[in-house]
C-alpha positions in Angstrom: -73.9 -40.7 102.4 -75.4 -39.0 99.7 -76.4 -35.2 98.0 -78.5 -34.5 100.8 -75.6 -35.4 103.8 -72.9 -33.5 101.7 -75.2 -30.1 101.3 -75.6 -29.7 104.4 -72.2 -30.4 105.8 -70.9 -27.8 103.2 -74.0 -25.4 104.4 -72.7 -25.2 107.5 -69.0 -24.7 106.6 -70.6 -21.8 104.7 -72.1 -20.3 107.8 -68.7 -20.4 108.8 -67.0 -19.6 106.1 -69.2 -15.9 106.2 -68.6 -15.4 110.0 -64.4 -15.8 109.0 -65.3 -13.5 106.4 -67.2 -11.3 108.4 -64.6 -11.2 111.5 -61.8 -10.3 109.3 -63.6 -7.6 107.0 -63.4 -9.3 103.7 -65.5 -6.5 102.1 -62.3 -4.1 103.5 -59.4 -6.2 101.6 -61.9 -7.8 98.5 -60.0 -7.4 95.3 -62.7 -6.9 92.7 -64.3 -4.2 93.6 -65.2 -1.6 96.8 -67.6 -3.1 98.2 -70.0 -1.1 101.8 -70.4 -3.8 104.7 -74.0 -4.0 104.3 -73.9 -5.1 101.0 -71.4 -7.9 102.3 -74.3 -8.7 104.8 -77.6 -9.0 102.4 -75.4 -10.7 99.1 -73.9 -13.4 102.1 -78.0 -13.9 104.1 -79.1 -13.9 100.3 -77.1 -17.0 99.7 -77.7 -18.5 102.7 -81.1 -18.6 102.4 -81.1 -19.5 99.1 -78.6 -22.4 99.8 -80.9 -23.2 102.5 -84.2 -23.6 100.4 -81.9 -25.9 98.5 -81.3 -28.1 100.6 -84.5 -28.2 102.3 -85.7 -29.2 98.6 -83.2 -32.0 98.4 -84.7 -33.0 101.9 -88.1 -33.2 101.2 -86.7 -34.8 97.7 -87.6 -32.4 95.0 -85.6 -33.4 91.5 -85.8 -29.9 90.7 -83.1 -29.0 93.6 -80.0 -32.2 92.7 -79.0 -30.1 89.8 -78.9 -26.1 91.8 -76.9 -27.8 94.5 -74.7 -29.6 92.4 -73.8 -25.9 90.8 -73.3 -24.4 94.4 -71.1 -27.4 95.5 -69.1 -26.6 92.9 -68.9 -23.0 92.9 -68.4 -23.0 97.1 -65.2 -25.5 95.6 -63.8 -23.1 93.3 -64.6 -19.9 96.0 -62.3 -22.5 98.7 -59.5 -22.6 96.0 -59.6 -18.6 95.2 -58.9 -18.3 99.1 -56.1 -20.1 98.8 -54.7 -18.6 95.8 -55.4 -15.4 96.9 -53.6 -15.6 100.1 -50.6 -16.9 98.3 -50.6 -14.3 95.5 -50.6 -11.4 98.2 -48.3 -13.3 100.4 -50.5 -12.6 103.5 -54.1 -14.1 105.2 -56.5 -13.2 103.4 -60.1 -13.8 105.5 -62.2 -17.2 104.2 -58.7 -19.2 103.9 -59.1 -21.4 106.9 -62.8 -22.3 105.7 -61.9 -22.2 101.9 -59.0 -24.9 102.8 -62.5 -26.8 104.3 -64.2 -26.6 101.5 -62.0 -28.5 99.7 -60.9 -30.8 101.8 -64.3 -31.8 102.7 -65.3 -31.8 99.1 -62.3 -34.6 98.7 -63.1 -36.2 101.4 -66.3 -37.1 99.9 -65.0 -37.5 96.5 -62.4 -39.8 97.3 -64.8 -41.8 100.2 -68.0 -42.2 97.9 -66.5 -42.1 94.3 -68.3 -39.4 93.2 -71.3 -40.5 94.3 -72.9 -37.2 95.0 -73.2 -36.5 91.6 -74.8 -39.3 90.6 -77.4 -40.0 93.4 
């Protein structure tokens, strides 16, 4: 198991992750700033498709791609865990916990399973 396994099982927990999002109106209750469904829509296809030529990249083994998803595998970490804080600070589901909770378990998972190997290979 490498980089190129772990991307895409966290690509598709995104996909997931954005259909939770999307079922629940997350652009309703999102506690930054007002944000119009359609913008919700293009930022989330933006990301996919850029997550996507990612990982197609690490696929077809392009150096220039380890580094990008190593960010993103990080950030998608740290988005699981502002889920789950969120939810807690307002004392009520807030849409993307179930798939945030993924995140992070899979991300330990994989930690825990190939010492941190994703980082390195």
């Amino acid at each position: 198991m490498n980089l190129k396994h772990f991307s895409t099982v966290i690509f598709f927990v995104l996909i997931a992750h954005q259909v939770e999002e999307y079922v629940y109106k997350f652009w309703v209750n999102f506690p930054l700033y007002d944000m119009p469904k359609m913008v919700f829509v293009v930022l989330n296809i933006a990301i996919d498709l850029l997550v996507l030529a990612l990982i197609i990249g690490i696929w077809k083994n392009k150096k220039i791609t380890i580094p990008l998803l190593r960010i993103f595998i990080v950030l998608i970490t740290i988005n699981g865990l502002w889920h789950i804080i969120w939810t807690i600070a307002s004392n009520s589901y807030q849409a993307g916990l179930v798939t945030g909770i993924g995140f992070l378990l899979i991300h330990l998972f994989f930690l825990y399973r190939w010492k941190a190997k994703i980082y390195i290979t």
